[in-house]
C-alpha positions as CSV (number, residue, x, y, z in Angstrom):
1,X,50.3,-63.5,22.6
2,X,52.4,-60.3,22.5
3,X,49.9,-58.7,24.8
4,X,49.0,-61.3,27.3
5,X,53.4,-62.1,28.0
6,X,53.4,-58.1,28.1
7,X,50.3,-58.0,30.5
8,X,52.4,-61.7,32.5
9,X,55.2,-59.4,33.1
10,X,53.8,-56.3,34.6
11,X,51.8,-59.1,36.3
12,X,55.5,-60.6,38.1
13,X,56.5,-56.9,38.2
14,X,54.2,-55.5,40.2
15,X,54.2,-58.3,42.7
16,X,57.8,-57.9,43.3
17,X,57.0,-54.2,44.1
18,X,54.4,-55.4,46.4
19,X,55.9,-58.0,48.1
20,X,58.8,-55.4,48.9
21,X,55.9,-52.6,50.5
22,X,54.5,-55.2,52.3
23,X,57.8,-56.4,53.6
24,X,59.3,-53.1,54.0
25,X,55.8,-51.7,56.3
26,X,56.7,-54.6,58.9
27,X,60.4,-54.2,59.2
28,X,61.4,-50.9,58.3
29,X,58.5,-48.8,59.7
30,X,58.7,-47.6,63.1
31,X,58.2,-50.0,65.7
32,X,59.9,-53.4,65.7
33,X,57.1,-56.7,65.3
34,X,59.0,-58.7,67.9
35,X,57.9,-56.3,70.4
36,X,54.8,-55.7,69.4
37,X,53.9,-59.2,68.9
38,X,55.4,-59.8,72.5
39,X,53.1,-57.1,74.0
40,X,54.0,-53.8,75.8
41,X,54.9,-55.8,79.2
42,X,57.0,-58.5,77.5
43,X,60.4,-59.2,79.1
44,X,63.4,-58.3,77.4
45,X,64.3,-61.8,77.3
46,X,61.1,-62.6,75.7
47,X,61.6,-60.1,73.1
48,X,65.0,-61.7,72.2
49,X,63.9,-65.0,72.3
50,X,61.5,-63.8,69.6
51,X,63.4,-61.9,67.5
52,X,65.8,-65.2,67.1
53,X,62.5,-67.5,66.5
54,X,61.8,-65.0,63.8
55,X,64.7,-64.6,62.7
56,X,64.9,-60.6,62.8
57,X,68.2,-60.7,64.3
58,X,69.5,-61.4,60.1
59,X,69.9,-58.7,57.5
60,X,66.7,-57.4,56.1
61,X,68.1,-58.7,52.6
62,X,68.3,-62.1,54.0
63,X,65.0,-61.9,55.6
64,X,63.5,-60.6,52.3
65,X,65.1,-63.7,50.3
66,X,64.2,-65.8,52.6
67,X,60.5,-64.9,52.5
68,X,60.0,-65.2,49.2
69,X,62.1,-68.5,48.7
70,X,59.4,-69.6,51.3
71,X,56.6,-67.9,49.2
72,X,57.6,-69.9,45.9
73,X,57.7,-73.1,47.6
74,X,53.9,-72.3,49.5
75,X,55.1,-71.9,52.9
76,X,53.8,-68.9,53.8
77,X,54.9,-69.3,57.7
78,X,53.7,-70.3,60.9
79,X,51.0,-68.3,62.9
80,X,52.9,-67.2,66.2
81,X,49.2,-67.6,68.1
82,X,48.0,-70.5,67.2
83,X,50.9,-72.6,65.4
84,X,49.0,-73.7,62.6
85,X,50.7,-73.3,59.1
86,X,49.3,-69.8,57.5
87,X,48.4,-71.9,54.4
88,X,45.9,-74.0,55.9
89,X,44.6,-70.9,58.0
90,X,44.0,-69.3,55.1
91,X,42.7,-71.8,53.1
92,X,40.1,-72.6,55.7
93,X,39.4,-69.2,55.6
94,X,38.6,-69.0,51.7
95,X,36.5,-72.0,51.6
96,X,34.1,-69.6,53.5
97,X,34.6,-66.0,51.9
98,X,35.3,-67.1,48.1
99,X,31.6,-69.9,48.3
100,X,30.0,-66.1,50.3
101,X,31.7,-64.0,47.1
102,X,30.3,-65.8,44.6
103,X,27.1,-66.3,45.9
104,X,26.9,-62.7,46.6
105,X,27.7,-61.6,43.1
106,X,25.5,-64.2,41.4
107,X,22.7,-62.9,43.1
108,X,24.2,-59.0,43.0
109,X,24.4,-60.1,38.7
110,X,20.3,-61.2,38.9
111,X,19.6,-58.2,40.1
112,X,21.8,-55.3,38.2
113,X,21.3,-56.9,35.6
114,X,17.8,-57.6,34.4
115,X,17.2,-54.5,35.9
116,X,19.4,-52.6,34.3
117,X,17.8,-53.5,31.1
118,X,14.3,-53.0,32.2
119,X,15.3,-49.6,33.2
120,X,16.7,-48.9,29.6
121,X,13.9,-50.3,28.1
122,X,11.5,-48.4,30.1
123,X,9.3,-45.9,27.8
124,X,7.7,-44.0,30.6
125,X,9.6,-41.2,32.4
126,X,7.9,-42.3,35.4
127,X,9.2,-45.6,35.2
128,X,13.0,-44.8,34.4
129,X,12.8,-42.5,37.7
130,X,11.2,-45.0,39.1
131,X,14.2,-47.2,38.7
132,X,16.8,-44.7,39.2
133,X,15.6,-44.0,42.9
134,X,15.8,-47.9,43.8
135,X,19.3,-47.8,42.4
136,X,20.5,-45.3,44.4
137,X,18.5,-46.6,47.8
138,X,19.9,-49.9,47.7
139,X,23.2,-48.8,46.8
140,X,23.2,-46.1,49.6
141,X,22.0,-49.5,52.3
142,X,24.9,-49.8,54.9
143,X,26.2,-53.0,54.6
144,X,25.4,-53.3,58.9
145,X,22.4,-51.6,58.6
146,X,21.4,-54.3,56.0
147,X,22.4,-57.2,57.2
148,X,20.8,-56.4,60.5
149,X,17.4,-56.4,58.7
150,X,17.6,-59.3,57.0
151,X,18.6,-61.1,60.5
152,X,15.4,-59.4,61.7
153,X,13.3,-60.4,58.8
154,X,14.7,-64.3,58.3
155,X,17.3,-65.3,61.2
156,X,16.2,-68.2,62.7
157,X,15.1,-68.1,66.4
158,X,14.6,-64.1,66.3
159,X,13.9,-62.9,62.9
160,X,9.8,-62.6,61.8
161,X,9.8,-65.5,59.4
162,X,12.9,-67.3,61.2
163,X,13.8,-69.6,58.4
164,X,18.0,-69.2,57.9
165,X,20.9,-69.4,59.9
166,X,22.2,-65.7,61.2
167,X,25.0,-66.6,62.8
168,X,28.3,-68.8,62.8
169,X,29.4,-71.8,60.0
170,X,29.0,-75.3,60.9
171,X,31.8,-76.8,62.8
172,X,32.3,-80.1,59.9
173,X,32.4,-76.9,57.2
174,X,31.1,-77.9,54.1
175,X,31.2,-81.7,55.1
176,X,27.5,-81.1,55.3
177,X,26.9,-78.7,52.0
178,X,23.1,-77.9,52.4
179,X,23.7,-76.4,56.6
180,X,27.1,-74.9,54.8
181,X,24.7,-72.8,52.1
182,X,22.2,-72.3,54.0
183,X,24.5,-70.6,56.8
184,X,25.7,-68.6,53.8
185,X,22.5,-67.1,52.1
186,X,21.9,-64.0,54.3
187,X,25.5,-62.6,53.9
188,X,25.1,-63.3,50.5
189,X,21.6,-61.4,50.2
190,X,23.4,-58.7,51.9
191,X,26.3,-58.5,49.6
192,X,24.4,-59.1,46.6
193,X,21.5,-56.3,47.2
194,X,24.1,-53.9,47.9
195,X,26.3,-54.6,45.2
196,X,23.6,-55.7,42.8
197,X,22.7,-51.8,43.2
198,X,25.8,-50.9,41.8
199,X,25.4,-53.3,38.7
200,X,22.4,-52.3,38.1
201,X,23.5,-48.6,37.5
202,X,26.5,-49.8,35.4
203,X,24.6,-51.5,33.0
204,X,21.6,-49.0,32.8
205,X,24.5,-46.6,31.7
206,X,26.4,-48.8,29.3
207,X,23.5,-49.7,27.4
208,X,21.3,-46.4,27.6
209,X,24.9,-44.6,26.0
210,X,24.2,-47.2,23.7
211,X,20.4,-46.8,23.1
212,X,20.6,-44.1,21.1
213,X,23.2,-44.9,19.0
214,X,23.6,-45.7,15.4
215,X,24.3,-49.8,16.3
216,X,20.7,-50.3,17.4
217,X,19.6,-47.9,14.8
218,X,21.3,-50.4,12.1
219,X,19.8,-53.4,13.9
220,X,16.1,-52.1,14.0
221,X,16.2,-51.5,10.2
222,X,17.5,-55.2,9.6
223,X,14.1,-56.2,11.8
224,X,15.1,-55.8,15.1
225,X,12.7,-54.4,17.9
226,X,13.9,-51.9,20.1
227,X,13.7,-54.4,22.7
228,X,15.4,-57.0,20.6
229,X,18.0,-54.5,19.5
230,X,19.1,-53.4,23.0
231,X,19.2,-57.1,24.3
232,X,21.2,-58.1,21.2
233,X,23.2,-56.2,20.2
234,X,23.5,-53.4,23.2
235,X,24.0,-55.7,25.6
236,X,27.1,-57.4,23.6
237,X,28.9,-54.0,22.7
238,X,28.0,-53.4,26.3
239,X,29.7,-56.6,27.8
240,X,33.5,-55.7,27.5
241,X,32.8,-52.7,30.0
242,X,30.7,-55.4,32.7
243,X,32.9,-57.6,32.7
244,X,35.6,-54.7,33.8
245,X,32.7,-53.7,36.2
246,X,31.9,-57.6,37.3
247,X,35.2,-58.3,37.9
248,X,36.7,-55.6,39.5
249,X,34.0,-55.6,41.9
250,X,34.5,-59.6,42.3
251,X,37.7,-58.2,43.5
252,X,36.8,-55.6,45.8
253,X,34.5,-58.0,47.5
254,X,37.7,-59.9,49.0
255,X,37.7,-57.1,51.3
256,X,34.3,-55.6,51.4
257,X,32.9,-58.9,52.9
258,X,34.7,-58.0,56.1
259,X,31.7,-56.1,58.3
260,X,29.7,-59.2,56.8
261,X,31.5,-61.6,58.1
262,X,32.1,-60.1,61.4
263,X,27.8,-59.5,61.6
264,X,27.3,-63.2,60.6
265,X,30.2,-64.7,62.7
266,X,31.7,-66.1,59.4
267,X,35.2,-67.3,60.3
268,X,36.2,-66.0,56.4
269,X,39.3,-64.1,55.4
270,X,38.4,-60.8,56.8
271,X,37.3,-61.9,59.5
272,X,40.4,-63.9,59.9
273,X,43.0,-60.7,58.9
274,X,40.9,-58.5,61.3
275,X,41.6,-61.2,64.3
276,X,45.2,-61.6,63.3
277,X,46.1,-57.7,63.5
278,X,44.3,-57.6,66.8
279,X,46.4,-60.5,68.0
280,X,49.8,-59.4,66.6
281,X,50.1,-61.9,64.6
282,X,51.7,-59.8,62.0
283,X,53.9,-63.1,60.1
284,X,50.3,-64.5,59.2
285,X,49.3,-60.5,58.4
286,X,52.3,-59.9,56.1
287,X,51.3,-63.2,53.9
288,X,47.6,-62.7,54.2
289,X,48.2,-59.1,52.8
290,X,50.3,-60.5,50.1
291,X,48.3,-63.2,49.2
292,X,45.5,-60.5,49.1
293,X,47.1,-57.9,46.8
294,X,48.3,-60.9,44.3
295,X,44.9,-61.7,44.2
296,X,43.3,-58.3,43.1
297,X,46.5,-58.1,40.6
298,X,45.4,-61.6,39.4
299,X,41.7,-60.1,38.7
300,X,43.4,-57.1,37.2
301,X,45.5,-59.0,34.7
302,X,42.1,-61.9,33.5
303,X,39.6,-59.0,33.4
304,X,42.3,-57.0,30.7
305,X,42.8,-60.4,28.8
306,X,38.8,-60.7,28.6
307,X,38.5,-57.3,28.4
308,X,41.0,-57.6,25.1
309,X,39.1,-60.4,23.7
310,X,35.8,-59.5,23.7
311,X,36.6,-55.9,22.0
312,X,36.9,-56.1,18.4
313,X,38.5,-52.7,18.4
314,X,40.7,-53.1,20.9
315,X,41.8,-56.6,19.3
316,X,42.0,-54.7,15.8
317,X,44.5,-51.4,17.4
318,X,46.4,-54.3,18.4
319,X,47.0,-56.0,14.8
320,X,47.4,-52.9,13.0
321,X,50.1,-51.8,15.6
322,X,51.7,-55.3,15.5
323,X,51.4,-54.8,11.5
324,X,52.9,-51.3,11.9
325,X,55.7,-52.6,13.8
């Protein structure tokens, strides 16, 4: 308990220090947002009548306060372009990136994986080269470049076996759920190819550091196969380090999604943050980037409290220096 209220404050820490850089790069850099929200051949008068809408005529201390008061309650603003509420812009926006993240790494975990295993496993030098050189080609595959193919492979109306949707979500969202996953299952095979790459040379060096060592050495005199020794009892010592891997790279994908979405026409949060900087519509921006760095903290802080529990020596440091103490 000592650790995870330690790990809750750095956690309430470090968001105060990034709510203040993300307030501060709006309103203290150079440049002020009513005018560039405006646009360079705005009136004066316009410009005023903005500042007062936004209320940057106040103290930046009363700005900040008032920010984060709003933040607490959920109102995270009003978009200047389109005057919907940020929250529901951005909550239409996740029900498309988080379903097109998890998706993604489900089929990025299938892949690394098994993989990773088999290329562990492997007895023939061939073999383990073999699977080396496909980890490294389809984690080298431009996300563009791959997405591309796939379109040309399987996107209906153009691709050679035109069975999925390439482009766009369906208007009703997922009101209809099978058009909503289907729309979603070519990003997703980009994401998760890519990514599934990565995973896959992640676990072939967790587990081939642990090959060789004197854990599976223990478990193949009690019985054990090699096979059944790696799978066993590798892959557990092995599974405090993937889930660091799994979900820091869950994390990453938030923003790594965004030349997907913008090559499937996927109205998702990168997407939507890309639009909203091109439109100057920097009051969504500045709680879009907040919400965005709370979430990769939030990650952060579940994948160290995993982390924690699932190593025994990490969880046995921690008694003896709470015994110490």
């Amino acid at each position: 308990m000592r650790f995870v209220i330690r790990r809750l404050l750095l956690f309430v820490v470090a968001l105060f220090g990034i709510s203040v850089v993300v307030f501060a790069a709006l309103r203290i850099l150079p440049g002020d947002v009513a005018s560039i929200m405006a646009g360079i051949n705005a009136p004066a008068s316009r410009v005023a009548q903005l500042r007062e809408q936004l209320g940057l005529n106040r103290p930046l201390a009363v700005q900040y306060f008032d920010w984060m008061g709003a933040l607490v309650t959920g109102d995270f603003g009003t978009s200047i372009l389109t005057g919907r509420s940020v929250t529901a812009l951005i909550g239409a926006r996740a029900s498309i990136t988080f379903p097109l993240i998890i998706l993604g790494l489900l089929i990025a975990m299938a892949i690394g994986l098994p993989l990773g295993c088999a290329a562990v496993l492997a007895r023939s030098p061939r073999v383990r080269a073999a699977f080396h050189v496909l980890a490294i080609i389809g984690g080298s595959v431009p996300a563009l470049w791959g997405g591309l193919l796939l379109i040309l492979l399987f996107g209906k109306g153009i691709g050679f076996i035109g069975v999925l949707p390439s482009q766009g979500f369906p208007l009703d969202g997922w009101g209809k759920p099978g058009n909503a996953i289907l729309s979603l299952i070519l990003p997703a095979l980009t994401v998760g190819i890519i990514v599934g790459a990565s995973l896959m040379r992640y676990t072939r060096t967790a587990l081939g550091d642990l090959a060789g060592s004197g854990y599976i050495d223990m478990a193949r005199s009690c019985g054990m196969t090699r096979t059944q020794a790696v799978l066993s009892v590798g892959l557990r010592l092995a599974m405090p380090q993937l889930v660091s891997v799994i979900g820091l790279t869950f994390a990453s994908m938030i923003t790594g999604v965004m030349v997907i979405e913008n090559l499937f026409a996927l109205p998702g949060i990168g997407n939507g943050l890309v639009t909203d900087v091109g439109n100057r519509d920097l009051i969504a921006v500045q709680s879009e980037l907040f919400l965005l760095a709370a979430f990769f903290l939030g990650i952060g802080l579940i994948v160290d409290v995993l982390h924690r529990l699932l190593d025994p020596q990490l969880k046995n440091a921690g008694n003896v220096a709470e015994v110490s103490a």
